[in-house]
C-alpha beads as a LAMMPS data file, in Angstrom:
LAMMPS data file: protein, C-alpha beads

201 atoms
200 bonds

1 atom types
1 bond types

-500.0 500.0 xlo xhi
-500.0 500.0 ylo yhi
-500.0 500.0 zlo zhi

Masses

1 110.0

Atoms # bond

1 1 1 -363.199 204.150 390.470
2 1 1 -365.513 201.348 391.263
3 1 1 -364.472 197.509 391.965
4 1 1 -367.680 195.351 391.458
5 1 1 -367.328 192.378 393.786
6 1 1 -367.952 189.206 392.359
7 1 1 -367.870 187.047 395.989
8 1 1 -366.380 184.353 394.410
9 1 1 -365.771 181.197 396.478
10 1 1 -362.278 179.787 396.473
11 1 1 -361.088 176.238 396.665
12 1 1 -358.605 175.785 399.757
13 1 1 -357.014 178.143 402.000
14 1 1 -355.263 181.376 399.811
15 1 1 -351.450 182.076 400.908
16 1 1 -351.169 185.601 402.065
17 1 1 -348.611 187.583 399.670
18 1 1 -345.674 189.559 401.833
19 1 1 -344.207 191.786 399.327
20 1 1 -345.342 193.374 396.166
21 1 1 -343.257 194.914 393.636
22 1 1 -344.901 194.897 390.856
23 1 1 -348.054 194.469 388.650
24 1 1 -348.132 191.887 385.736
25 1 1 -351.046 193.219 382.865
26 1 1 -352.602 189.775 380.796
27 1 1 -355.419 189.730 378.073
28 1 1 -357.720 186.688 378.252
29 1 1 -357.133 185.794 374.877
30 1 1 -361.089 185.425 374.577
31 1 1 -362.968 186.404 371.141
32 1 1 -365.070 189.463 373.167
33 1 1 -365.512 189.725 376.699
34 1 1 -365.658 187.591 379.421
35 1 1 -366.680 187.833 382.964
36 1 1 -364.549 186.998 385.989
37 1 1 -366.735 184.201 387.250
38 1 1 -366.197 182.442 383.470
39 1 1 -362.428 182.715 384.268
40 1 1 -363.035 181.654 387.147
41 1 1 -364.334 178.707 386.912
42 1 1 -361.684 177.814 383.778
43 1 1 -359.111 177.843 386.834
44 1 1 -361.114 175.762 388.634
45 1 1 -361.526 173.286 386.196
46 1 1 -357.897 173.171 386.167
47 1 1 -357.737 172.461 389.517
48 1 1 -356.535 175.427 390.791
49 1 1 -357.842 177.239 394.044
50 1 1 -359.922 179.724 391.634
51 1 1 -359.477 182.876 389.185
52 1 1 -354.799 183.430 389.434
53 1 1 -356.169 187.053 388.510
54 1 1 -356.479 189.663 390.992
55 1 1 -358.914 191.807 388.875
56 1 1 -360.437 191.614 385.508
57 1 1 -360.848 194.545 383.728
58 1 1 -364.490 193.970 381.193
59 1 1 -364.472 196.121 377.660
60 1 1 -366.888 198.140 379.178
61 1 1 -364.404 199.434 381.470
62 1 1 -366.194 197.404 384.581
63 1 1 -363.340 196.414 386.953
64 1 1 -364.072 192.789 388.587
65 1 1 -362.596 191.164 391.668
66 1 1 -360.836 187.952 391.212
67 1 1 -358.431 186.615 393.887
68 1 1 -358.208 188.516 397.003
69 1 1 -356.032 191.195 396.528
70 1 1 -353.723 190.243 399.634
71 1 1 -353.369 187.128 398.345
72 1 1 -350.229 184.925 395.886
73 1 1 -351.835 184.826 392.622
74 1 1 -351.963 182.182 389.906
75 1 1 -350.790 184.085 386.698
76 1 1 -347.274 184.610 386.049
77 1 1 -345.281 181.766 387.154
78 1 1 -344.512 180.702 391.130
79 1 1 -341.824 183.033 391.608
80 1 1 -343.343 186.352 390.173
81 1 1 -346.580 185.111 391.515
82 1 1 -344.887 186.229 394.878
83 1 1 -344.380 189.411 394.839
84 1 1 -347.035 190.767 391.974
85 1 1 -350.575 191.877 391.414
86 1 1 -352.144 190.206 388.621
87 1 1 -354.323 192.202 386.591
88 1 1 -356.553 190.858 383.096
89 1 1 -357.709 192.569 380.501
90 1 1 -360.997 190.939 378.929
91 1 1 -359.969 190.575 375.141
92 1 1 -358.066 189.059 372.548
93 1 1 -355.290 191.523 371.670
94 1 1 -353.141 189.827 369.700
95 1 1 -356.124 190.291 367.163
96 1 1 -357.625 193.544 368.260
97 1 1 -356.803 196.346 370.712
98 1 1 -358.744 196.663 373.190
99 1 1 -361.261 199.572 374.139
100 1 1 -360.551 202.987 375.053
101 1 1 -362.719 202.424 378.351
102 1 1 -360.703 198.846 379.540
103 1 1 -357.242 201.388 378.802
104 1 1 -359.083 204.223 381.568
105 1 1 -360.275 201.376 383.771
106 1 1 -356.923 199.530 383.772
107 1 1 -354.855 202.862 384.522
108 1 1 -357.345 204.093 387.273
109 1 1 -356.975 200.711 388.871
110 1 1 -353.160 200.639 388.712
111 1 1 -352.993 204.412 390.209
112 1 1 -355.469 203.328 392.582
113 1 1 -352.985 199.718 393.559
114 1 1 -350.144 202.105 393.684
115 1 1 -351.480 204.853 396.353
116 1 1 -351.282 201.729 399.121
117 1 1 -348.283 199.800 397.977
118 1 1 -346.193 202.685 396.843
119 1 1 -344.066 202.787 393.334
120 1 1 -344.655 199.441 391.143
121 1 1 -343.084 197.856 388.400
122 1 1 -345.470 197.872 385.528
123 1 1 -345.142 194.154 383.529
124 1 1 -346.951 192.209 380.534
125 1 1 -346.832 188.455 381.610
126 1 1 -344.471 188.265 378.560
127 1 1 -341.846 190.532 380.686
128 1 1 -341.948 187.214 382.610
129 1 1 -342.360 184.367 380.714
130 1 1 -342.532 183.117 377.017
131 1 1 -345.656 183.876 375.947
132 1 1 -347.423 186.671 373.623
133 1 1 -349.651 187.799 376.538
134 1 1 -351.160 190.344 376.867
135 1 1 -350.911 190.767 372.639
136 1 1 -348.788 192.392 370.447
137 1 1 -351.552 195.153 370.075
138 1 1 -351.763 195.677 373.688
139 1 1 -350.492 199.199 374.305
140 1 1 -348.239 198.457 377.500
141 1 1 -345.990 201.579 376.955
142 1 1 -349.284 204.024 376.460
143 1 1 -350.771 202.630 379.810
144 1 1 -347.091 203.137 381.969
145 1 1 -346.898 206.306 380.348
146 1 1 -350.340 207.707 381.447
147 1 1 -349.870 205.730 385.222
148 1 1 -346.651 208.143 385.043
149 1 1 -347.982 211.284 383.852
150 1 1 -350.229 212.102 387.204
151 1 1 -347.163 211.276 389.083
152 1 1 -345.473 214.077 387.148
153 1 1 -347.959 216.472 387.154
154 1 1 -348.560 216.201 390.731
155 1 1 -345.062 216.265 391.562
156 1 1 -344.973 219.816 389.587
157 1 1 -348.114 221.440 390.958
158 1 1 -346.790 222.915 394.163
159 1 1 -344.027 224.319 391.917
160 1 1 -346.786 225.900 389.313
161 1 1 -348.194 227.380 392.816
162 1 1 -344.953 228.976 394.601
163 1 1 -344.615 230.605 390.694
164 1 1 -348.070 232.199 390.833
165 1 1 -347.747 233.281 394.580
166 1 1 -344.179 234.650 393.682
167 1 1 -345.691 236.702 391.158
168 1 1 -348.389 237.974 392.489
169 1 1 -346.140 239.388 395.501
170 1 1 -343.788 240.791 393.522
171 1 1 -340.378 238.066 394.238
172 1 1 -340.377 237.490 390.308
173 1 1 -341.486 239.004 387.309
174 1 1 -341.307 235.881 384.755
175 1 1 -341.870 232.574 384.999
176 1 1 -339.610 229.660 386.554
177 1 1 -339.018 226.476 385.017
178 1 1 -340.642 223.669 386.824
179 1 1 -337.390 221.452 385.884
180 1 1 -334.520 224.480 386.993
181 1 1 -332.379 223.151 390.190
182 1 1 -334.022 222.419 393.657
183 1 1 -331.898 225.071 395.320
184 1 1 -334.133 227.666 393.655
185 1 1 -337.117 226.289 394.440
186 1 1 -336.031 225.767 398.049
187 1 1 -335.049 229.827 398.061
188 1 1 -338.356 230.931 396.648
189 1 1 -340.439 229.154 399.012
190 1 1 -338.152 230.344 402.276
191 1 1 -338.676 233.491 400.418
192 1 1 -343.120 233.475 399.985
193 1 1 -342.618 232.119 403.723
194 1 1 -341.264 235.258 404.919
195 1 1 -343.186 237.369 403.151
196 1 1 -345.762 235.771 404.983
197 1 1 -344.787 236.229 408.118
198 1 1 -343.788 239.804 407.628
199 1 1 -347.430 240.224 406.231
200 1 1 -349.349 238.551 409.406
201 1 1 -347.328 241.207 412.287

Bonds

1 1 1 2
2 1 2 3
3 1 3 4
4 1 4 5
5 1 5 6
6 1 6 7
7 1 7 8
8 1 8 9
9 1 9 10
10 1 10 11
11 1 11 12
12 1 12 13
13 1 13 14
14 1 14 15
15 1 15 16
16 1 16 17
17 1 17 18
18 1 18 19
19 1 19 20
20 1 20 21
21 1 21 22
22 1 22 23
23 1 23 24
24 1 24 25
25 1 25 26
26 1 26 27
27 1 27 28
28 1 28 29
29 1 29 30
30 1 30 31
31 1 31 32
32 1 32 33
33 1 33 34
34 1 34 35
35 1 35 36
36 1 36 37
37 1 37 38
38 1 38 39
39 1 39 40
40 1 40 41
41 1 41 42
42 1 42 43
43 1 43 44
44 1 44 45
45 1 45 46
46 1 46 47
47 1 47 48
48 1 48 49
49 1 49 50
50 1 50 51
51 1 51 52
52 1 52 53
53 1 53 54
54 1 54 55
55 1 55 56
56 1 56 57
57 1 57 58
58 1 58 59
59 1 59 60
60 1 60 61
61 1 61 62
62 1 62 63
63 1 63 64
64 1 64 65
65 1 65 66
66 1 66 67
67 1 67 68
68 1 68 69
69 1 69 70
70 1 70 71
71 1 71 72
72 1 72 73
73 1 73 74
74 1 74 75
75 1 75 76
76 1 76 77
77 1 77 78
78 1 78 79
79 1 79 80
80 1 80 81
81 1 81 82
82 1 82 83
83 1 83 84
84 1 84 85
85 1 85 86
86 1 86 87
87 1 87 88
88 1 88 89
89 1 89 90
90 1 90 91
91 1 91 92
92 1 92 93
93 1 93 94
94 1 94 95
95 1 95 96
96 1 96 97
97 1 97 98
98 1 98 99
99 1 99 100
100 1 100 101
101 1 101 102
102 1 102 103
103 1 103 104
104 1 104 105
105 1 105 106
106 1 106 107
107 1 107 108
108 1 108 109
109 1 109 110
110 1 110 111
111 1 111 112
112 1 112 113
113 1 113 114
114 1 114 115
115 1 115 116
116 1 116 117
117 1 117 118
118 1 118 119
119 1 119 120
120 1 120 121
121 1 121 122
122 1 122 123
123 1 123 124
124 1 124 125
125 1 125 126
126 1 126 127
127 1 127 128
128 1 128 129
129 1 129 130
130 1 130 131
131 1 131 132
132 1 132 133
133 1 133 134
134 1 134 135
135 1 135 136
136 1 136 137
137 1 137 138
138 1 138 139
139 1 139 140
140 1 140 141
141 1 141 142
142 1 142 143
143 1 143 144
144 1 144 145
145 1 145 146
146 1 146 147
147 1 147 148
148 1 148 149
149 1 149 150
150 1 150 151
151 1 151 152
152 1 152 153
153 1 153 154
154 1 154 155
155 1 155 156
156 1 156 157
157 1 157 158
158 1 158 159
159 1 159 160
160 1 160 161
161 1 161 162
162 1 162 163
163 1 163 164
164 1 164 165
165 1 165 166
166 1 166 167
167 1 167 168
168 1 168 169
169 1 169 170
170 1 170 171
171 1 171 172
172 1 172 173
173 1 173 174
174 1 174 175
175 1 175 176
176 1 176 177
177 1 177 178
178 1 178 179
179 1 179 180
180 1 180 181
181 1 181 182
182 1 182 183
183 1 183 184
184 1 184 185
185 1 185 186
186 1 186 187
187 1 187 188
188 1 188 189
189 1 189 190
190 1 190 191
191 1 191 192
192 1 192 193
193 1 193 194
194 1 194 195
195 1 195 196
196 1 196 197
197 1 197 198
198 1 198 199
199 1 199 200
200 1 200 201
């Protein structure tokens, strides 16, 4: 995943943000797609210290710096603002959905967020305020779903592994079921570890 950086030049001095618990998804209710230095100087014009967003996500899947990363954003309200990432999505979706590449780019991005600031909450501004953002045919539950499924799959892999060692060495002749109690997990891999040092004397 790539993050083209747009060096844009901010208005005043950014507050740093201490926590962040979550990440807040907008559209830019544009007809067609719009760069981050466009939105940015629409928040300038307001008067603001620059772009609220903290990336913009273009419907060619390009991901765009806004606001530093580190930094209080302007895009959900003051007290959300606080603790969130702000992320938009270039687009119009409350009268079109938005491309298959901006739905890769976005998740990417949000896996990518959630490696350094561990497990987020995954938001529409409308989770926040009153507002239609980021569209009623933005797919909100399709992107949390595929942010969750690598989490899942990773979190069953080493299990998928101690079942083909176990195998292989003879512990078990079927399969286990990645979802059966811990306990049994825990056995078989005390087990393939003693098999293992038994094989190495």
């Amino acid at each position: 995943m790539q993050i083209k950086e747009t060096n844009l030049k901010f208005n005043g001095q950014l507050k740093t943000r201490r926590t962040t618990r979550r990440v807040i998804i907008h559209h830019t209710a544009t007809n067609g797609d719009v760069p981050a230095e466009t939105v940015h100087n629409w928040h300038l014009s307001r008067e603001w210290s620059g772009i609220g967003y903290h990336y913009l996500v273009r419907q060619d899947g390009t991901i765009e710096r806004g606001r530093p990363e580190n930094t209080i954003g302007a895009h959900a309200g003051s007290e959300a603002n606080k603790d969130s990432i702000g992320i938009a999505v270039a687009g119009n979706f409350e009268i079109e959905k938005p491309d298959e590449r901006q739905i890769e780019a976005l998740v990417a991005l949000i896996k990518n967020i959630i490696k350094r600031y561990g497990n987020l909450e995954i938001l529409g501004h409308r989770d926040i305020m009153p507002t239609v953002c980021p569209g009623k045919l933005f797919p909100l539950e399709e992107v949390r779903k595929k942010v969750k499924e690598e989490d899942i799959l990773k979190s069953e892999a080493w299990k998928l592994d101690i079942i083909k060692e176990a195998r292989d060495k003879g512990l078990i002749t079927i399969d286990h079921d990645p979802d059966e109690p811990a306990s049994k997990w825990f056995v078989l891999a005390v087990s393939l570890n003693l098999l293992n040092l038994l094989n190495k004397k």
